[in-house]
Chimera marker file (.cmm) of the C-alpha trace (Angstrom):
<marker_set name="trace">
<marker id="1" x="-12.488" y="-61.617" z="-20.687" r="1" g="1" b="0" radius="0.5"/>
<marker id="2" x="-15.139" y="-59.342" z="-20.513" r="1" g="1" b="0" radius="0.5"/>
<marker id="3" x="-15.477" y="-55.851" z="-18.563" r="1" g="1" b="0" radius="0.5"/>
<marker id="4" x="-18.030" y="-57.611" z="-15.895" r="1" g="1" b="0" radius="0.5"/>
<marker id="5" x="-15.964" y="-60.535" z="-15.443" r="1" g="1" b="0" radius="0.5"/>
<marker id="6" x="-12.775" y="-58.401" z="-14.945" r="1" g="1" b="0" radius="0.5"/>
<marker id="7" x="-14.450" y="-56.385" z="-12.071" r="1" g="1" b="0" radius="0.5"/>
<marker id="8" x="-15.694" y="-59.887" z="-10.502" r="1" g="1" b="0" radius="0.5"/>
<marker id="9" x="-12.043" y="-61.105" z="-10.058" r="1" g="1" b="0" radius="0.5"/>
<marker id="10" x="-10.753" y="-57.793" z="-9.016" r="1" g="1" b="0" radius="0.5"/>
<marker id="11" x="-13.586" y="-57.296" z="-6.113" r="1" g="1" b="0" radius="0.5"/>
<marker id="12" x="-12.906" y="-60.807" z="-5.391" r="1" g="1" b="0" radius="0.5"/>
<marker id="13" x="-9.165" y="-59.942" z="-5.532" r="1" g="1" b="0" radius="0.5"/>
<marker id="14" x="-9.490" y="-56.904" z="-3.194" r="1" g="1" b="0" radius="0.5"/>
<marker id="15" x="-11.363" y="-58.772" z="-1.033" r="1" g="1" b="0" radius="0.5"/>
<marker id="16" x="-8.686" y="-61.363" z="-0.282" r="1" g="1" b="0" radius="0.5"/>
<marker id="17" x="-5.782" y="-59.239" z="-0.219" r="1" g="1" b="0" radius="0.5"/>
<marker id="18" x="-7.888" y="-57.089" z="2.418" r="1" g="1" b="0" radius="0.5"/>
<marker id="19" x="-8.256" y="-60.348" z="4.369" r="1" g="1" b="0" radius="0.5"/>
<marker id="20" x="-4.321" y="-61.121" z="3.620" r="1" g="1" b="0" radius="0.5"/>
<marker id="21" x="-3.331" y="-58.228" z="4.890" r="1" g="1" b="0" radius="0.5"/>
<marker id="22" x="-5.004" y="-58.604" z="7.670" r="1" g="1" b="0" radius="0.5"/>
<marker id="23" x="-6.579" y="-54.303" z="7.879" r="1" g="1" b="0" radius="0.5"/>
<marker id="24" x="-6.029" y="-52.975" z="4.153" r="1" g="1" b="0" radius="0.5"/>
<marker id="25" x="-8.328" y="-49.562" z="4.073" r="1" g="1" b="0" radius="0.5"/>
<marker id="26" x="-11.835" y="-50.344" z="4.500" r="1" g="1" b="0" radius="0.5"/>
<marker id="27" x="-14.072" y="-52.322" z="2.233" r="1" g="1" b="0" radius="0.5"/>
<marker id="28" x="-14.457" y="-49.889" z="-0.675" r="1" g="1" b="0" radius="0.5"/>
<marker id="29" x="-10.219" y="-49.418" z="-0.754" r="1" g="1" b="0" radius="0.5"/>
<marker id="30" x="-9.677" y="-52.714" z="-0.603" r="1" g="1" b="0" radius="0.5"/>
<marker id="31" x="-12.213" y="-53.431" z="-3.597" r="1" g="1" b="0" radius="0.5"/>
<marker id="32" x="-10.633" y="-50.840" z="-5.001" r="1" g="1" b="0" radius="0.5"/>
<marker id="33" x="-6.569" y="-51.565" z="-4.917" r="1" g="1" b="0" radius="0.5"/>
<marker id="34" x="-8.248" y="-54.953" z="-5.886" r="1" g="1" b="0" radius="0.5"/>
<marker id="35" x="-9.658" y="-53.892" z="-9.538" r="1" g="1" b="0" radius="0.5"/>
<marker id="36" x="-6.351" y="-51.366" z="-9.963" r="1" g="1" b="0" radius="0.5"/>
<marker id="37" x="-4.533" y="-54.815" z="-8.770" r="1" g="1" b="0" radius="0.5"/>
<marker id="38" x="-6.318" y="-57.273" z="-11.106" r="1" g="1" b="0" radius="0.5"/>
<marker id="39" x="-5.238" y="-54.927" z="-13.994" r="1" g="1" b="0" radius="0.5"/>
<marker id="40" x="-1.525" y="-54.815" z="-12.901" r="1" g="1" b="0" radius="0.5"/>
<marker id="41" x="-1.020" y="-58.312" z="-11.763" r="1" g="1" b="0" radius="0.5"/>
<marker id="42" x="-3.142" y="-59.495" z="-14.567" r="1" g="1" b="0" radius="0.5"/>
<marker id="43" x="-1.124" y="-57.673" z="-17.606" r="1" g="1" b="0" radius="0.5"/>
<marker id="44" x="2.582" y="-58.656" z="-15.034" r="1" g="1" b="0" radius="0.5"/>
<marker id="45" x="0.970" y="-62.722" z="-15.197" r="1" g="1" b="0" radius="0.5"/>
<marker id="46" x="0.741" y="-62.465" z="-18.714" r="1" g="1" b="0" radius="0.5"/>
<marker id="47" x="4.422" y="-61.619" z="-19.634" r="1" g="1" b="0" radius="0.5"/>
<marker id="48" x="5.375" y="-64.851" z="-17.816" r="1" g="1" b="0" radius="0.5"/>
<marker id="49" x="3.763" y="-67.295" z="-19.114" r="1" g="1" b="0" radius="0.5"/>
<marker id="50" x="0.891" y="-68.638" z="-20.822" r="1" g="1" b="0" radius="0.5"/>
<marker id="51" x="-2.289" y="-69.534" z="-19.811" r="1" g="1" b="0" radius="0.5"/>
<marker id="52" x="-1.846" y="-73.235" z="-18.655" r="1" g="1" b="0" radius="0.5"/>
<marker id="53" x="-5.001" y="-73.438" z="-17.183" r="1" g="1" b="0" radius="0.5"/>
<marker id="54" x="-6.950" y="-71.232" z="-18.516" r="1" g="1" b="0" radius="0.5"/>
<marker id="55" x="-7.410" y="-67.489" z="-18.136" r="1" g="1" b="0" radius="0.5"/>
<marker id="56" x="-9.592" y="-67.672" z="-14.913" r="1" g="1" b="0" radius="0.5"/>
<marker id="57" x="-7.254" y="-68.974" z="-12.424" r="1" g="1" b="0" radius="0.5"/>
<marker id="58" x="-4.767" y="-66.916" z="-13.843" r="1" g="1" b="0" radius="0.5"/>
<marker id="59" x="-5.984" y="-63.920" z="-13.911" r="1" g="1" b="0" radius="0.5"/>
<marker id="60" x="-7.886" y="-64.334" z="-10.219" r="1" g="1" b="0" radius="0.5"/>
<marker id="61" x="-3.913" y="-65.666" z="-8.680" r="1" g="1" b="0" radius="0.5"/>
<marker id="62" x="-2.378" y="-62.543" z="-10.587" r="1" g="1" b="0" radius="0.5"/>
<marker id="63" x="-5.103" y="-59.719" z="-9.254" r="1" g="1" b="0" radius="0.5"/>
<marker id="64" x="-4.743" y="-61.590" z="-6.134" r="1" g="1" b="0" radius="0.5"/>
<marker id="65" x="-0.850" y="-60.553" z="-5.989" r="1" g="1" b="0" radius="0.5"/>
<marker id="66" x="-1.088" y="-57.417" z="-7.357" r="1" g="1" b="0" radius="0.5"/>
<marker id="67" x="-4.149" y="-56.139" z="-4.826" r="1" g="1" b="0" radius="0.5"/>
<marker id="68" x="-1.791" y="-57.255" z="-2.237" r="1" g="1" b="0" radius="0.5"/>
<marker id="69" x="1.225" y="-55.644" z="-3.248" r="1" g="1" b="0" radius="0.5"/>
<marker id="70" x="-0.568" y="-52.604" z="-4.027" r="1" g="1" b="0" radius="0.5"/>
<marker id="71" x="-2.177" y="-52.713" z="-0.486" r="1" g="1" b="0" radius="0.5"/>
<marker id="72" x="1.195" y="-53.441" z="1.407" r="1" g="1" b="0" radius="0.5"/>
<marker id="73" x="2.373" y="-50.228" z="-0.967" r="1" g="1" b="0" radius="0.5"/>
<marker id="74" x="-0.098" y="-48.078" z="-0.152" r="1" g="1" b="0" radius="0.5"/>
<marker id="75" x="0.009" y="-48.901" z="3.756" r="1" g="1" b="0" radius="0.5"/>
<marker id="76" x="3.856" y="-48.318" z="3.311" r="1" g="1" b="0" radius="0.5"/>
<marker id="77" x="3.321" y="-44.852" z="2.015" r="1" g="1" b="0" radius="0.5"/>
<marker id="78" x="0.593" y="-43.829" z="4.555" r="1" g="1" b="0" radius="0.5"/>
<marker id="79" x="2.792" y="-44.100" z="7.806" r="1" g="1" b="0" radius="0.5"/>
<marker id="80" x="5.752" y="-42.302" z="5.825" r="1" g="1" b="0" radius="0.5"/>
<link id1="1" id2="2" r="1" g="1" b="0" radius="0.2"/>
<link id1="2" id2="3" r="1" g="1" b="0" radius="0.2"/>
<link id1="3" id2="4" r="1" g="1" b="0" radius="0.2"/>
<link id1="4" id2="5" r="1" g="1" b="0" radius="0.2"/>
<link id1="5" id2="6" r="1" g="1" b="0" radius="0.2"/>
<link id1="6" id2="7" r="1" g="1" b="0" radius="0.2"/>
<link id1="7" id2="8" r="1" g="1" b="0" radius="0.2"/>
<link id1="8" id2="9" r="1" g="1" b="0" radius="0.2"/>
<link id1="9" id2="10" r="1" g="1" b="0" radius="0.2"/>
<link id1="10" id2="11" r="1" g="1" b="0" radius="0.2"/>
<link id1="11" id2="12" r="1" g="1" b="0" radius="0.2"/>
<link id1="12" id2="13" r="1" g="1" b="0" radius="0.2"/>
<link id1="13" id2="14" r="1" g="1" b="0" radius="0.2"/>
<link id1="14" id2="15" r="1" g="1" b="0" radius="0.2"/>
<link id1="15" id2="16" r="1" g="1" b="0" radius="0.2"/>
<link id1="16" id2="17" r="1" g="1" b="0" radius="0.2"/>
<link id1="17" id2="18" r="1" g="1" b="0" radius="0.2"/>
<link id1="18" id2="19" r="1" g="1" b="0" radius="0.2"/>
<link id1="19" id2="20" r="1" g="1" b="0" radius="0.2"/>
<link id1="20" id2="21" r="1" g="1" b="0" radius="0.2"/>
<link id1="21" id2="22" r="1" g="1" b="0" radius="0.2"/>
<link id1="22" id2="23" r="1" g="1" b="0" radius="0.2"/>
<link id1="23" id2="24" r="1" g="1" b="0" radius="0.2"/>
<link id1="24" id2="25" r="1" g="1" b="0" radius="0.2"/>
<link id1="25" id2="26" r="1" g="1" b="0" radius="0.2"/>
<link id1="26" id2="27" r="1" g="1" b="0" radius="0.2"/>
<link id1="27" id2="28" r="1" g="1" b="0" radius="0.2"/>
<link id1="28" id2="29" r="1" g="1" b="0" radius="0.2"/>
<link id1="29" id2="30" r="1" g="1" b="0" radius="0.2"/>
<link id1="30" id2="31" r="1" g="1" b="0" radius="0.2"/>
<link id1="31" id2="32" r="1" g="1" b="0" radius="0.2"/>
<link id1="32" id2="33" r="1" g="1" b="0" radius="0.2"/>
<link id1="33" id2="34" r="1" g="1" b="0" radius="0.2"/>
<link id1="34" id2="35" r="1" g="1" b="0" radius="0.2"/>
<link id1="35" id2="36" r="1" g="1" b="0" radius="0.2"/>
<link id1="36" id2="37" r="1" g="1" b="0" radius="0.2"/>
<link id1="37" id2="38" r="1" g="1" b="0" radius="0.2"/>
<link id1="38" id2="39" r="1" g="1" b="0" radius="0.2"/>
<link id1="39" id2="40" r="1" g="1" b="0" radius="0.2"/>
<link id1="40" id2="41" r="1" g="1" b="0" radius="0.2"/>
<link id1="41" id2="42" r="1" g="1" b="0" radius="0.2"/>
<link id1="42" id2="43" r="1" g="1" b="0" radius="0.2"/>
<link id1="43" id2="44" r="1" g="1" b="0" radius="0.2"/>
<link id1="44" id2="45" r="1" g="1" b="0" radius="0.2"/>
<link id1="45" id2="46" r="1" g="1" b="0" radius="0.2"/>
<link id1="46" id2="47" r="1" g="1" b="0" radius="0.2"/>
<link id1="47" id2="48" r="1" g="1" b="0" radius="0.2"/>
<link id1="48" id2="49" r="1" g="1" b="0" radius="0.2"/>
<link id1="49" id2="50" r="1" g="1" b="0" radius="0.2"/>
<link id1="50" id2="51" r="1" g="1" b="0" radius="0.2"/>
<link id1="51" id2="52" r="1" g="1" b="0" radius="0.2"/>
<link id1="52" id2="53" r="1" g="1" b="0" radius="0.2"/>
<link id1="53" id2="54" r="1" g="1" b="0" radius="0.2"/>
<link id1="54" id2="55" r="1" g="1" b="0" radius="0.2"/>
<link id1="55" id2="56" r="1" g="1" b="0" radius="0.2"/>
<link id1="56" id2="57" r="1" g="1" b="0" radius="0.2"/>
<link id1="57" id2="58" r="1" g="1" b="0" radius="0.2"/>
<link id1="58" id2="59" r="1" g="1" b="0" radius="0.2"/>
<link id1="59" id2="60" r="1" g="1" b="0" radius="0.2"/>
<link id1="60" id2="61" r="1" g="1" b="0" radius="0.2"/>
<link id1="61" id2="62" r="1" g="1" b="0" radius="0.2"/>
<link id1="62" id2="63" r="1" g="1" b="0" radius="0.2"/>
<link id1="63" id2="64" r="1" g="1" b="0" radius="0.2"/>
<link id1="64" id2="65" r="1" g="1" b="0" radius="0.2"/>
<link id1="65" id2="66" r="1" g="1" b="0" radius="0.2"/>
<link id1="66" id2="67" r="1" g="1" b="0" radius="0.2"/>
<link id1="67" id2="68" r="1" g="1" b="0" radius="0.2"/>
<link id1="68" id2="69" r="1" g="1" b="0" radius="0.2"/>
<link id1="69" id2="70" r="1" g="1" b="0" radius="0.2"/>
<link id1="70" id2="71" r="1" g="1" b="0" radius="0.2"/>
<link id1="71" id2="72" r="1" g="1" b="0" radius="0.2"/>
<link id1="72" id2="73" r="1" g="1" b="0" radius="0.2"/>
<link id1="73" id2="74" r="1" g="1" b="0" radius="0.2"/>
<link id1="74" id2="75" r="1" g="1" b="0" radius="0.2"/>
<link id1="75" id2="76" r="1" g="1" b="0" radius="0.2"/>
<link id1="76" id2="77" r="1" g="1" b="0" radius="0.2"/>
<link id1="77" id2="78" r="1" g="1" b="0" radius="0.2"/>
<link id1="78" id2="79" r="1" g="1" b="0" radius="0.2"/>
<link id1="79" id2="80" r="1" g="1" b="0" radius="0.2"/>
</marker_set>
């Protein structure tokens, strides 16, 4: 996948897990945590398995759950 279609899927990822999380930090953090998550989820999705059906849905599911782990992270260590 190319650079432009990686930071599609992790806006797109940020977006949801801002909308998941019902808060997250604002549009730009959430777009952010959501590229940072697309690369971690994406690289975690990976080691599992293969691409069954295809790299797209893949890679959107996997920044998906890594921009909201990485949100419910970050909102962990903010009221600490």
């Amino acid at each position: 996948m190319d650079w432009l279609g990686f930071l599609v899927i992790g806006l797109s990822a940020g977006w949801l897990a801002g909308r998941l999380t019902k808060g997250g930090f604002g549009v730009a953090g959430d777009l952010l945590a959501g590229a940072l998550g697309a690369l971690l989820g994406g690289l975690f999705f990976r080691l599992l398995a293969p691409h069954p059906w295809g790299e797209m849905p893949e890679s959107l599911a996997g920044a998906a759950v890594g921009a909201v782990v990485l949100l419910l992270l970050l909102r962990l260590i903010k009221r600490a």
